[in-house]
PQR file of N, CA, C, O and H, with PARSE charges and radii, in Angstrom:
ATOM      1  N   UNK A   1      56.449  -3.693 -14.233 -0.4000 1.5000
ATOM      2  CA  UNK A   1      57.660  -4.448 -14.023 -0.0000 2.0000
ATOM      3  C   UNK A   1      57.293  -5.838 -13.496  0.5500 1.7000
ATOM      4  O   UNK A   1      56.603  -6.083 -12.507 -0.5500 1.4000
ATOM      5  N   UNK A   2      57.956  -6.822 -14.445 -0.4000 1.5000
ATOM      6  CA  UNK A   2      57.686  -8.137 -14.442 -0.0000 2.0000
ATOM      7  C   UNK A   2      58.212  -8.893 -12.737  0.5500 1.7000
ATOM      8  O   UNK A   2      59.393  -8.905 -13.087 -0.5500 1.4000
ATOM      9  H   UNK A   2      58.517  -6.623 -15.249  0.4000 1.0000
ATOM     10  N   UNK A   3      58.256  -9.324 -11.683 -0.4000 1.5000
ATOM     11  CA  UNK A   3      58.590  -9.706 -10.379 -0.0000 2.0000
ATOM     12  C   UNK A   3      58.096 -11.076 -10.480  0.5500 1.7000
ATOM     13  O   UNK A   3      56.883 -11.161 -10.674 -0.5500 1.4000
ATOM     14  H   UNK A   3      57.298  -9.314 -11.399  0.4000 1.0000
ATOM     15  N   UNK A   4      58.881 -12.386 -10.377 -0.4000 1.5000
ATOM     16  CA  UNK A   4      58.220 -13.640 -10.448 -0.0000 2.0000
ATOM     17  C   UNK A   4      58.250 -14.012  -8.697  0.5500 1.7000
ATOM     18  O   UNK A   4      58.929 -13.855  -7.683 -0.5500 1.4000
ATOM     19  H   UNK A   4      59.866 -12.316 -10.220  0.4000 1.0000
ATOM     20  N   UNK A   5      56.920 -14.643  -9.228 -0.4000 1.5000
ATOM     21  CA  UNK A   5      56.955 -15.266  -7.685 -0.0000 2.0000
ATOM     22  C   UNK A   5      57.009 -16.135  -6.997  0.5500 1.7000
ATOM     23  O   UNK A   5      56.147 -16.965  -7.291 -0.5500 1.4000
ATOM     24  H   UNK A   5      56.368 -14.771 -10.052  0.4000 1.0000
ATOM     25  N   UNK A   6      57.896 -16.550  -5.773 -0.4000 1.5000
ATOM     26  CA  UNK A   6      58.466 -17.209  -5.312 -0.0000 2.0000
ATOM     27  C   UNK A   6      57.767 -18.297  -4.695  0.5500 1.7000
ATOM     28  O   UNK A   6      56.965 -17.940  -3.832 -0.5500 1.4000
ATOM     29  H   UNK A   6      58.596 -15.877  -5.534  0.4000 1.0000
ATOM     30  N   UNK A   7      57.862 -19.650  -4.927 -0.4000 1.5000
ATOM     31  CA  UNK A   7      57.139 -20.651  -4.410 -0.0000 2.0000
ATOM     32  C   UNK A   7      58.243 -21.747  -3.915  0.5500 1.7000
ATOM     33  O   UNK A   7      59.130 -22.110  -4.688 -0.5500 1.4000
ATOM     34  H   UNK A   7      58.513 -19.940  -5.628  0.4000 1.0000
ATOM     35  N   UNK A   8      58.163 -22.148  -2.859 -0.4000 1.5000
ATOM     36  CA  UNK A   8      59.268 -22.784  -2.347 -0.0000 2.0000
ATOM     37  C   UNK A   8      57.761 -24.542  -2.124  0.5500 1.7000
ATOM     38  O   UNK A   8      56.864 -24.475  -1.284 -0.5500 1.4000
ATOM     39  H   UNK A   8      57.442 -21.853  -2.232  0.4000 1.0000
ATOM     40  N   UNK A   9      57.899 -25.555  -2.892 -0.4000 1.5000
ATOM     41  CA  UNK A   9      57.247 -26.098  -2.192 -0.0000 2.0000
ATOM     42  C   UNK A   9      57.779 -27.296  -0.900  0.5500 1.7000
ATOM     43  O   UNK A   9      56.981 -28.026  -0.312 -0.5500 1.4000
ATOM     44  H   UNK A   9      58.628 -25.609  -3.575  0.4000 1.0000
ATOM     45  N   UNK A  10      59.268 -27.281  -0.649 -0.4000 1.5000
ATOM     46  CA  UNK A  10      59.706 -27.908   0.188 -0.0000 2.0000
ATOM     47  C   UNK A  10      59.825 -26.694   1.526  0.5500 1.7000
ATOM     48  O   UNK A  10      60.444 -26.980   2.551 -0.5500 1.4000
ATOM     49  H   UNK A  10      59.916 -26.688  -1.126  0.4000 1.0000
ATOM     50  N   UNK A  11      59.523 -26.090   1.445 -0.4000 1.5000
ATOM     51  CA  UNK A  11      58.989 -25.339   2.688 -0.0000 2.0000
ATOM     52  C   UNK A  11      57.634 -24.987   3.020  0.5500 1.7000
ATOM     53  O   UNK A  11      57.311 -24.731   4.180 -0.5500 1.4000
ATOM     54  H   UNK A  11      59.020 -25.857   0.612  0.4000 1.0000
ATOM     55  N   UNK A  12      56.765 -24.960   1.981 -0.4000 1.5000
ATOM     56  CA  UNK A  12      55.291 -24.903   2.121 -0.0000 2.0000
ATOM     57  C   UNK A  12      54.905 -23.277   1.738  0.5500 1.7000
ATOM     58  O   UNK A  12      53.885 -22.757   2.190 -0.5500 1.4000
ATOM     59  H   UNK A  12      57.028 -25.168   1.039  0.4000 1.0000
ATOM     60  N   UNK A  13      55.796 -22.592   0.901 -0.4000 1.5000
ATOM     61  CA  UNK A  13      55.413 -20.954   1.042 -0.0000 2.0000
ATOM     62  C   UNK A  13      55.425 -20.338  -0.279  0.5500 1.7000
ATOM     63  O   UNK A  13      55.917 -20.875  -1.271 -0.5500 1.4000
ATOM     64  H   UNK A  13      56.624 -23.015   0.533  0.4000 1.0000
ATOM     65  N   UNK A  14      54.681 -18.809  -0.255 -0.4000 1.5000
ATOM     66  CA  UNK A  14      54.784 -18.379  -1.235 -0.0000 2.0000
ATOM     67  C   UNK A  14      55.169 -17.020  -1.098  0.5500 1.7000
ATOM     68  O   UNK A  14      54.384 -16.228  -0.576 -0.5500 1.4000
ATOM     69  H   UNK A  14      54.281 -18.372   0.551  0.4000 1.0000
ATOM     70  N   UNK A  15      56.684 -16.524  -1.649 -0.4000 1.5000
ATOM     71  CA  UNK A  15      57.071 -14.916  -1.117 -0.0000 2.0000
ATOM     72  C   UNK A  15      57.154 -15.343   0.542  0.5500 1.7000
ATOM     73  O   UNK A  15      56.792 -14.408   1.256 -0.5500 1.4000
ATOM     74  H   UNK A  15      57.322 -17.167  -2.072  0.4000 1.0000
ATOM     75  N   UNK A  16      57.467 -16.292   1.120 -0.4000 1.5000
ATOM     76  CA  UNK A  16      57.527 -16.466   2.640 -0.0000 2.0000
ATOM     77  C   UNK A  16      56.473 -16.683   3.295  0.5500 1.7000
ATOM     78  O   UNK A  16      56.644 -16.965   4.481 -0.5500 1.4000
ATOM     79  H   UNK A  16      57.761 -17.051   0.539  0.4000 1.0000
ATOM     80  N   UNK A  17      54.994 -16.630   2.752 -0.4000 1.5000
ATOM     81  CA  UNK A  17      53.630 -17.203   3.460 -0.0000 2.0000
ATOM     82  C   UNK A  17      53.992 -18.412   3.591  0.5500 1.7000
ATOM     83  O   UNK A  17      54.665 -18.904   2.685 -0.5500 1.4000
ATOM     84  H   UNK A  17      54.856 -16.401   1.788  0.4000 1.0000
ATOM     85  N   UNK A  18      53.681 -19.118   4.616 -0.4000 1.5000
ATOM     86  CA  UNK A  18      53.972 -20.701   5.031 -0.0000 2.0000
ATOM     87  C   UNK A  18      52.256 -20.699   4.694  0.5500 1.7000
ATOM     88  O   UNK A  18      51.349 -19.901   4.930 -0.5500 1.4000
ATOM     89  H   UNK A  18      53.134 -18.718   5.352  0.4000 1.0000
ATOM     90  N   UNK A  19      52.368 -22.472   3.796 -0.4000 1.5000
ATOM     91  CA  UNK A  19      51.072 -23.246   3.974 -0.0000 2.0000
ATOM     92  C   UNK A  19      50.758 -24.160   4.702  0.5500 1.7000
ATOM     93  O   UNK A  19      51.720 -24.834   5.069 -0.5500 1.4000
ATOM     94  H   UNK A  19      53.105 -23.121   3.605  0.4000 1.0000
ATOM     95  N   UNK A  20      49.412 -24.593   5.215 -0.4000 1.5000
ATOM     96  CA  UNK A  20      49.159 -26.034   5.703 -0.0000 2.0000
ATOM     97  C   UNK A  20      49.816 -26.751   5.330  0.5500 1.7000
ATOM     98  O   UNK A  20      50.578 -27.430   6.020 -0.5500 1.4000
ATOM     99  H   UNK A  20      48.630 -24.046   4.916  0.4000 1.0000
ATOM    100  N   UNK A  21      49.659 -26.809   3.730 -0.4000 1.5000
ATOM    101  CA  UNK A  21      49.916 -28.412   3.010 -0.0000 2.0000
ATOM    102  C   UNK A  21      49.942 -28.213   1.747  0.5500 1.7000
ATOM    103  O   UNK A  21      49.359 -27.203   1.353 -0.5500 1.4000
ATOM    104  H   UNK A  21      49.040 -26.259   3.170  0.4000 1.0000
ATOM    105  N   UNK A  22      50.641 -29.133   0.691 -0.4000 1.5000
ATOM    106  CA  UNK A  22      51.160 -28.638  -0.421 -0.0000 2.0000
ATOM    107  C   UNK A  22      49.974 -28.858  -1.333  0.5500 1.7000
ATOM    108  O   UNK A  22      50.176 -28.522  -2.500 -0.5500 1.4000
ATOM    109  H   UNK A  22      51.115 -29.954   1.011  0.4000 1.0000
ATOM    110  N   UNK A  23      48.555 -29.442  -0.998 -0.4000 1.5000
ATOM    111  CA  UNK A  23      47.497 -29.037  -1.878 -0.0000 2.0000
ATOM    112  C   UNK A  23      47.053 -27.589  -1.751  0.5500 1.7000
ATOM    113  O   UNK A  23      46.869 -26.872  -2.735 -0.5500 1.4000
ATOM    114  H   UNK A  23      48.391 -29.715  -0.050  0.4000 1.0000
ATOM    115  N   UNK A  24      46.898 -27.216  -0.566 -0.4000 1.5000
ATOM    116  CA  UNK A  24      46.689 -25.842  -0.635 -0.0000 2.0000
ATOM    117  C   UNK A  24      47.441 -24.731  -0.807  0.5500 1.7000
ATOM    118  O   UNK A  24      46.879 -23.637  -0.749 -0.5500 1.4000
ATOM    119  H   UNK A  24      47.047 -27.799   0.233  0.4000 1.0000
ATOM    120  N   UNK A  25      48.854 -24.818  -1.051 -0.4000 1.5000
ATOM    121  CA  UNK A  25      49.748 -24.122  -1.951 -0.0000 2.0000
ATOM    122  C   UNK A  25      49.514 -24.274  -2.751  0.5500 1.7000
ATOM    123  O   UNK A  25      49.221 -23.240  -3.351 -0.5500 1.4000
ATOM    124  H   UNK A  25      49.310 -25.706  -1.097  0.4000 1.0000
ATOM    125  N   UNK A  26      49.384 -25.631  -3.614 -0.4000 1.5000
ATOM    126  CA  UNK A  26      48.845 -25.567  -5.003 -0.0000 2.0000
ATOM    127  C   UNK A  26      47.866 -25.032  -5.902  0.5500 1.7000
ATOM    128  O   UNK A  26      47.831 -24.630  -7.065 -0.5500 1.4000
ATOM    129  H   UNK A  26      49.623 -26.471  -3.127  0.4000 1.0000
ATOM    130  N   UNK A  27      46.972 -25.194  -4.795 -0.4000 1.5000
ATOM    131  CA  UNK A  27      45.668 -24.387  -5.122 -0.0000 2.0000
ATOM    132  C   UNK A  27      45.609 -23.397  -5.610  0.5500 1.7000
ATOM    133  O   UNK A  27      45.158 -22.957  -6.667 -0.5500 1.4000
ATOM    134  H   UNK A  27      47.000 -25.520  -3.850  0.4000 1.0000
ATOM    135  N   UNK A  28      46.708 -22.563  -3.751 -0.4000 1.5000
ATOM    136  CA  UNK A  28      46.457 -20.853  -4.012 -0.0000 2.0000
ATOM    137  C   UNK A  28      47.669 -20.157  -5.053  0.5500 1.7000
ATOM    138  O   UNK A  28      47.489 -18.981  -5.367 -0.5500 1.4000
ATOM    139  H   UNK A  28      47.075 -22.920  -2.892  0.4000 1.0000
ATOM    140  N   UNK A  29      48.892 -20.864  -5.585 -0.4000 1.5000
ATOM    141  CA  UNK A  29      49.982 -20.566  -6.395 -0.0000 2.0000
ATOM    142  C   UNK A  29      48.983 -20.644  -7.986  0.5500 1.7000
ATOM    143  O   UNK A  29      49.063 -19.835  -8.910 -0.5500 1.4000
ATOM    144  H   UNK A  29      49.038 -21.820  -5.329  0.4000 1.0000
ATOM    145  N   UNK A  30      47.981 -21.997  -7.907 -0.4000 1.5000
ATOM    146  CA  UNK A  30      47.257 -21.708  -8.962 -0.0000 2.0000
ATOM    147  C   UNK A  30      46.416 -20.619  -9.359  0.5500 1.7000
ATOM    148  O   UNK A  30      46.300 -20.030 -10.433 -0.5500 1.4000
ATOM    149  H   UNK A  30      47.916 -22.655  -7.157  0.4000 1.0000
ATOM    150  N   UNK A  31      45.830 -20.479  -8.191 -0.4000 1.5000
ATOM    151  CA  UNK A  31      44.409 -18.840  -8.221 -0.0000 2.0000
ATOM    152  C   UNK A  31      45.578 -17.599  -8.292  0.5500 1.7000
ATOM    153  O   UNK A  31      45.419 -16.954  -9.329 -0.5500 1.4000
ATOM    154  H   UNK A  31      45.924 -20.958  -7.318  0.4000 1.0000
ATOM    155  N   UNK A  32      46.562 -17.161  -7.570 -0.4000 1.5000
ATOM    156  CA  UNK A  32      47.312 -16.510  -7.951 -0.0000 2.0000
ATOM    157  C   UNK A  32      47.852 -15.995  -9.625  0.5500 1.7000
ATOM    158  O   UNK A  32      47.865 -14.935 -10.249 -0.5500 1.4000
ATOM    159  H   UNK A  32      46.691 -17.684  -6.728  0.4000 1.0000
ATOM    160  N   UNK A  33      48.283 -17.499  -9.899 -0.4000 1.5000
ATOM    161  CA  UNK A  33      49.051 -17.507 -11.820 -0.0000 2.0000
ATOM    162  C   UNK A  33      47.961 -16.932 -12.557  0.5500 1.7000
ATOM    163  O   UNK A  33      48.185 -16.005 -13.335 -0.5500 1.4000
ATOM    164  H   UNK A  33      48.273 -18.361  -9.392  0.4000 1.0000
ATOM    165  N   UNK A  34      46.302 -17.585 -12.318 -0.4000 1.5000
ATOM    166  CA  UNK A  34      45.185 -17.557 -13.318 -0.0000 2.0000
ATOM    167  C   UNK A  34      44.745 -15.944 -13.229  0.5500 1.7000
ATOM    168  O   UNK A  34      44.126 -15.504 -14.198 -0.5500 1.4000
ATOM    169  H   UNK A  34      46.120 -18.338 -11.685  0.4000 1.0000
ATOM    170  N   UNK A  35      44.915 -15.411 -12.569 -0.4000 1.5000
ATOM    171  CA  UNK A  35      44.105 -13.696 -11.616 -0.0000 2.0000
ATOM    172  C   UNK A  35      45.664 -12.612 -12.258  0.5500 1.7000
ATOM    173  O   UNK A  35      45.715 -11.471 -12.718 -0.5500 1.4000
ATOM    174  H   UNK A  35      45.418 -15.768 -11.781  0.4000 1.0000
ATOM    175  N   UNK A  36      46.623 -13.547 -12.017 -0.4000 1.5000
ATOM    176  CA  UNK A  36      47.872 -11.923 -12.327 -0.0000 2.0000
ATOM    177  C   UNK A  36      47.661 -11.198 -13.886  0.5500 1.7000
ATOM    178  O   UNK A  36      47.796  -9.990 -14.078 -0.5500 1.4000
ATOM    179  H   UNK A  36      46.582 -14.474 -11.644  0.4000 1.0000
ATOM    180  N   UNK A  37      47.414 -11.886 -14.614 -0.4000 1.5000
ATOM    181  CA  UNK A  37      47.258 -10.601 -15.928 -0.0000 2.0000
ATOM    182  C   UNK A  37      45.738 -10.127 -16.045  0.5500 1.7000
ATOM    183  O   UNK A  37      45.270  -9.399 -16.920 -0.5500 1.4000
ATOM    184  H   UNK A  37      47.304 -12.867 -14.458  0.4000 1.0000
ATOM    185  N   UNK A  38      45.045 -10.733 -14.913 -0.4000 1.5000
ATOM    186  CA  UNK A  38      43.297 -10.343 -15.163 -0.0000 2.0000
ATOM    187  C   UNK A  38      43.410  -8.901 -15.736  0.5500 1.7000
ATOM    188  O   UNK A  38      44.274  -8.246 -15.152 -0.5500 1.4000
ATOM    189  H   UNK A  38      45.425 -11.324 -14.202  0.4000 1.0000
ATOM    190  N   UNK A  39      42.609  -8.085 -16.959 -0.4000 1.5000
ATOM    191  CA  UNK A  39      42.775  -6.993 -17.160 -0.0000 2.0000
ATOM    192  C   UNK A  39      44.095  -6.403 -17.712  0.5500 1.7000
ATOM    193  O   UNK A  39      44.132  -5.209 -18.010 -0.5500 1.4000
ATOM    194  H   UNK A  39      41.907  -8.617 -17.433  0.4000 1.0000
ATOM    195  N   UNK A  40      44.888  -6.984 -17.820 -0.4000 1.5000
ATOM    196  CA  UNK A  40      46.317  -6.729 -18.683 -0.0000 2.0000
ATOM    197  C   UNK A  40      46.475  -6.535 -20.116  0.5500 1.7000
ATOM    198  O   UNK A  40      46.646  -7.460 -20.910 -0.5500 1.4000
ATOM    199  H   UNK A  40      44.858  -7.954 -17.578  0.4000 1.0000
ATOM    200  N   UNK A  41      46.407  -5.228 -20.440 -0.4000 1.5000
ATOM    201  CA  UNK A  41      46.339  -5.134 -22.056 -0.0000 2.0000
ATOM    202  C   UNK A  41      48.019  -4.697 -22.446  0.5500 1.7000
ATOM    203  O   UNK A  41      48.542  -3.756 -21.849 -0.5500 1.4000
ATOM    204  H   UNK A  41      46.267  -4.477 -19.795  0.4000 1.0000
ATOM    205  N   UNK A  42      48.761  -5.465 -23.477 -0.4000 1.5000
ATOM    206  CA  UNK A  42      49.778  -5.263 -23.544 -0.0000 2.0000
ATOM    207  C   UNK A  42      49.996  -3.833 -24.584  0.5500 1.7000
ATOM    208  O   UNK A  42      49.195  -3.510 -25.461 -0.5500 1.4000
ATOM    209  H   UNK A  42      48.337  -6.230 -23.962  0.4000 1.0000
ATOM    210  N   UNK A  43      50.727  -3.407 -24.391 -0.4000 1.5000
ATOM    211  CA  UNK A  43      51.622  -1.720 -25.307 -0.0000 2.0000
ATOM    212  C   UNK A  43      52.521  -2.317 -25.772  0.5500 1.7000
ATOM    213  O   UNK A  43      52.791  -3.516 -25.712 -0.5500 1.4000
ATOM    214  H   UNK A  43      51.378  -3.669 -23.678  0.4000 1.0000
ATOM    215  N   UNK A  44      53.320  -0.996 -26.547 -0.4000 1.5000
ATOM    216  CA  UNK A  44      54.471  -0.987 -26.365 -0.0000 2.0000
ATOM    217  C   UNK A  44      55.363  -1.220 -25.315  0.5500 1.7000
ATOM    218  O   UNK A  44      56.083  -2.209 -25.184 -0.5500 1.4000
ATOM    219  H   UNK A  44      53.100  -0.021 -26.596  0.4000 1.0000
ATOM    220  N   UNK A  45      55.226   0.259 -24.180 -0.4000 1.5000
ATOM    221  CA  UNK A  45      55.761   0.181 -23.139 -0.0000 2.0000
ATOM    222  C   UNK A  45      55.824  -1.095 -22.562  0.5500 1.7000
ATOM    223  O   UNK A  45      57.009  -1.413 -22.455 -0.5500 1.4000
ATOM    224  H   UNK A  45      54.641   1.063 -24.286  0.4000 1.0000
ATOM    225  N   UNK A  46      55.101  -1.930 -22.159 -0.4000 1.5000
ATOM    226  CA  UNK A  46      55.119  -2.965 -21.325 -0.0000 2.0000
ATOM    227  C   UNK A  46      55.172  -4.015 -21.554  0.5500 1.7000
ATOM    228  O   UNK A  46      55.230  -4.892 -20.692 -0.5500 1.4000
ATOM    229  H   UNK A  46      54.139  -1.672 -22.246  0.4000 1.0000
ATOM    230  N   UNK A  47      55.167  -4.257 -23.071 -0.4000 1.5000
ATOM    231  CA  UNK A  47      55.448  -5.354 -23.641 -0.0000 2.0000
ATOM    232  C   UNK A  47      56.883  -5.344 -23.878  0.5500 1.7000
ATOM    233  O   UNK A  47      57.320  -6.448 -24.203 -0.5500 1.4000
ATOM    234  H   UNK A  47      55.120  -3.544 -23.771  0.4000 1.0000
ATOM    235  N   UNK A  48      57.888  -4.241 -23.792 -0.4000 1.5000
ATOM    236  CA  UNK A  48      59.203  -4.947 -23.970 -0.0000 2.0000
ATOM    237  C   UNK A  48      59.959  -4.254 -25.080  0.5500 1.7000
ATOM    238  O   UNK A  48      61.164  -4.379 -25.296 -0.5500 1.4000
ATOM    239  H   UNK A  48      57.533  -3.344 -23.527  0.4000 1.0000
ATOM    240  N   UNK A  49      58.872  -3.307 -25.940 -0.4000 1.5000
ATOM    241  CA  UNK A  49      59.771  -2.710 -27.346 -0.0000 2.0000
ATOM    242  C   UNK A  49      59.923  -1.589 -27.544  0.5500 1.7000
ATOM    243  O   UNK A  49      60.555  -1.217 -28.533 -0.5500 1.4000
ATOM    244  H   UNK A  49      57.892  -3.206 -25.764  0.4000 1.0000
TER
END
């Protein structure tokens, strides 16, 4: 089940983690996006049909 995740960058957070600073939100919202399907082989089931 697909759950998107929440990045607020006028508060500095992600899902409610507060950051230093909005490079290092950026950073870690980036290493986050690149790592979530690591190993993700799509089906039926989970693809949607």
């Amino acid at each position: 089940m697909y759950k998107p995740t929440e990045i607020d960058g006028t508060n500095l957070t992600i899902t409610g983690v507060r950051f230093p600073a909005l490079d290092t939100l950026d950073r870690t919202a980036d290493a986050i996006g690149s790592n979530m399907f690591r190993g993700f082989l799509a089906d039926a089931e989970n693809a949607g049909q």
